[in-house]
C-alpha positions as CSV (number, residue, x, y, z in Angstrom):
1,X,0.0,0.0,0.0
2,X,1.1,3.5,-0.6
3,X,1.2,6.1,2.1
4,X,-0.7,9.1,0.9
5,X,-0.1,12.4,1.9
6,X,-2.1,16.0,2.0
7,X,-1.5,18.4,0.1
8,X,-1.5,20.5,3.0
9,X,1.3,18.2,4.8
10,X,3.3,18.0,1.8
11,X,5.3,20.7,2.9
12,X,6.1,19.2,5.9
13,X,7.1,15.5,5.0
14,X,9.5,17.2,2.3
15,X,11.0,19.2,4.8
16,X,11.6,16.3,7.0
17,X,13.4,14.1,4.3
18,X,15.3,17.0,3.4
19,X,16.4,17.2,6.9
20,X,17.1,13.8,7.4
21,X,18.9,13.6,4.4
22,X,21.4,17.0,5.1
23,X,22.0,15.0,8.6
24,X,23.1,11.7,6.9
25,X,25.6,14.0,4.4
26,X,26.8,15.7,7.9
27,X,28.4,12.7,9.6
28,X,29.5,11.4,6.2
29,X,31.2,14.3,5.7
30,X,32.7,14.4,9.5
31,X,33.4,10.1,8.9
32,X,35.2,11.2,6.1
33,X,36.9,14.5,7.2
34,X,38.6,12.7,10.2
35,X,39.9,9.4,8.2
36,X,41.7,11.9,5.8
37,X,42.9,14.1,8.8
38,X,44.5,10.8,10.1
39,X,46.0,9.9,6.6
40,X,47.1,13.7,6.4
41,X,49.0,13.7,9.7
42,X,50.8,10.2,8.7
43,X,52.2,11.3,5.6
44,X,53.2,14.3,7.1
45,X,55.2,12.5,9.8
46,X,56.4,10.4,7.1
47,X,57.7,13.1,4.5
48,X,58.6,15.5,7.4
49,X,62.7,16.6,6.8
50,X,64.3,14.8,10.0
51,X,67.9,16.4,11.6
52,X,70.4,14.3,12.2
53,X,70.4,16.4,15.8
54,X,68.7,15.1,18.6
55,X,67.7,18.3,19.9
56,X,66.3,19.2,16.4
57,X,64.1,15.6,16.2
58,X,60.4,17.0,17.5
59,X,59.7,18.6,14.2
60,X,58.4,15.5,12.7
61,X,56.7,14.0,16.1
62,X,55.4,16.9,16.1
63,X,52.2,17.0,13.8
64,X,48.5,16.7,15.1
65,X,45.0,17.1,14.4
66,X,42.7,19.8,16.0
67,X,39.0,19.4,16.0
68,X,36.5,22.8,16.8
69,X,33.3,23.8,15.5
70,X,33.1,26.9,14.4
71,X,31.0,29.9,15.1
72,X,28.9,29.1,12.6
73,X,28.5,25.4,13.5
74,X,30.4,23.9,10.7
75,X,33.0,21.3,11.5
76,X,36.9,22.4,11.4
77,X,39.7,20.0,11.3
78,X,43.3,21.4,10.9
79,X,46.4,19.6,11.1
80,X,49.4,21.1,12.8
81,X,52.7,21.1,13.9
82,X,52.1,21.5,17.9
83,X,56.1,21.1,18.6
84,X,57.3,23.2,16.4
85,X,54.8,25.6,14.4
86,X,57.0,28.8,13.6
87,X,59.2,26.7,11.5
88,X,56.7,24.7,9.5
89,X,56.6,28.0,7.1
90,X,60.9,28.4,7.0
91,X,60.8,24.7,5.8
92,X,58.3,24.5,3.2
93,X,59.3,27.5,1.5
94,X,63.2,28.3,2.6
95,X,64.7,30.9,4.4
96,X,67.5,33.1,4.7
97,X,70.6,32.1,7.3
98,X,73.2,34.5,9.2
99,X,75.7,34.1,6.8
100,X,74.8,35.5,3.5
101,X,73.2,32.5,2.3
102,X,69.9,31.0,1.8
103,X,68.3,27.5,3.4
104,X,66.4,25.5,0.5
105,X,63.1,24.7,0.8
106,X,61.8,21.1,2.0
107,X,58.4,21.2,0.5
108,X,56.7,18.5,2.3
109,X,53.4,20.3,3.6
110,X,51.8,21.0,0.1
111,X,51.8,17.7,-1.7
112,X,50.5,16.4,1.3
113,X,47.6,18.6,1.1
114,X,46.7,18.4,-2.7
115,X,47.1,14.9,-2.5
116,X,44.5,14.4,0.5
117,X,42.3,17.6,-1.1
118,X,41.6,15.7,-3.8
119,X,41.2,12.5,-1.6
120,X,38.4,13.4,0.5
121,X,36.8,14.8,-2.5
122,X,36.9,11.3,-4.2
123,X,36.1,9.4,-1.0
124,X,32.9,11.7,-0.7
125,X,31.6,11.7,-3.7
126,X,31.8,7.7,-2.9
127,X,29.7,7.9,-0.2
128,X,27.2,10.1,-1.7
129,X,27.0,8.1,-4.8
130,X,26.5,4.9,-2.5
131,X,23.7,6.2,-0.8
132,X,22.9,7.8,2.3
């Protein structure tokens, strides 16, 4: 048997499977947002430039993820250096030294993050695609 439906509550069961449907693409979206956070901060202790210092050895320890909600109410995840911050930015893109010279950069950050961009966009178009 089919359910029927008034016109006059038409409105409200669209609304309601609209709803229920925005919900189900919110935690697919978080599901998916944390796996490639995880990935993210793997490669990046992976392909982080190690010193051959023991002092100088946190840098690549160093990387985790940080979960907020926003003001808005949208879902944040950022992964970050909590050891060593300031010098994520001199070793991605180089820096001067004392002497005259100039560091070269160790560009390790950025592939990471274009290659997990376009992962989470392929993973979630998955999940959509699958059904929610």
């Amino acid at each position: 048997m089919s359910n029927k439906i008034s016109i006059s509550d038409l409105n409200d069961s669209i609304l309601k499977v609209l709803s229920e449907y925005k919900e189900n693409i919110d935690e697919k979206v978080k599901e998916t947002a944390d796996k490639i956070a995880k990935e993210a901060k793997e490669d990046l202790i992976n392909d982080s430039p190690r010193s051959k210092k023991e002092r100088n050895q946190k840098y690549y320890k160093g990387w985790a993820i940080k979960k907020k909600i926003n003001k808005n109410g949208k879902y944040v995840l950022a992964v970050w250096n909590k050891t060593n911050y300031r010098l994520t930015h001199l070793l991605e893109f180089g820096h001067n030294v004392k002497n005259g010279g100039k560091a070269r950069a160790v560009s390790h950050i950025r592939k990471v993050e274009e290659k997990m961009s376009k992962e989470f966009e392929e993973e979630l178009k998955k999940k959509i695609r699958k059904g929610v």
